[in-house]
C-alpha positions in Angstrom: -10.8 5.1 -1.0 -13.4 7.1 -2.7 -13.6 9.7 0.4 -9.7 9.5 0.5 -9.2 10.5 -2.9 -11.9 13.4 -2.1 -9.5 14.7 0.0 -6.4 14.2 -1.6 -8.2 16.8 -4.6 -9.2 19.4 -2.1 -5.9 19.8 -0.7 -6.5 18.5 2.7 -4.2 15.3 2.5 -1.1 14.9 0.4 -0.5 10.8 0.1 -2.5 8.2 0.5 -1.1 4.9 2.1 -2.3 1.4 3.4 -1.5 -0.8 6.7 -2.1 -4.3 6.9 -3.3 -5.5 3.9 -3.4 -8.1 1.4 -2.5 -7.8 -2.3 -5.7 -7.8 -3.7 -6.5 -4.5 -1.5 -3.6 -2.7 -3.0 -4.7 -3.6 -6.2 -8.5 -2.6 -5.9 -7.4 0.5 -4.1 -5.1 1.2 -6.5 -7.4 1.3 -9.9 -9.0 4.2 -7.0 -6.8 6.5 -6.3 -2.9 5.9 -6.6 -1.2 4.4 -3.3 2.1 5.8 -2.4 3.2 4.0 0.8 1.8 0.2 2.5 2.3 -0.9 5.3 3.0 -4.4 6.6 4.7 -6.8 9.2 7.3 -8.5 8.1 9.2 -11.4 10.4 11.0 -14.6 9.8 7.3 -15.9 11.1 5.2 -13.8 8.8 6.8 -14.1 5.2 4.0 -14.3 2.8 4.3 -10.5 2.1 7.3 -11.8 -0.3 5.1 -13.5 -1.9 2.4 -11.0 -3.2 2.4 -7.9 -1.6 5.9 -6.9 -3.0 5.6 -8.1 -6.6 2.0 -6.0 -6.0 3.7 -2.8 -4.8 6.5 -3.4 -7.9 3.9 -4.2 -10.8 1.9 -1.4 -10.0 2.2 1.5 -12.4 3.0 4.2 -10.0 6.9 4.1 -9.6 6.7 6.0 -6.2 5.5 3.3 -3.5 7.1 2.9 -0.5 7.4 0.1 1.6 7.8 0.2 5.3 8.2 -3.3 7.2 7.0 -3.5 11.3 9.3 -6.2 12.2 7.7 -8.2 15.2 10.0 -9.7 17.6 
């Protein structure tokens, strides 16, 4: 995240987002640098991202995250 947000300040990358990771992740990567988009699979046989990742993406201070969903047939 540290090299991310290195680039983000010199003007070389505009957002910074996550795929395929857990709430704690968010979080630590979060208190870095702030994350605009994550990334997950969501399916009616991989739910769990109700469970943390959303409320993580909703308690987090910066009011422009974006959630994209892979659904996996």
């Amino acid at each position: 995240m540290g090299e991310l947000k290195k680039l983000v300040e010199e003007g070389k990358v505009k957002y910074v987002g996550l795929s395929e990771v857990c709430a704690s992740t968010i979080r630590r990567a979060h208190a870095v640098h702030p994350i605009i988009a994550v990334q997950n699979e969501w399916s009616l046989w991989s739910r769990d991202l109700e469970d943390e990742i959303i409320p993580t993406c909703r308690s987090s201070n910066n009011n422009r995250f974006s959630l994209k969903f892979d659904d996996y047939i």
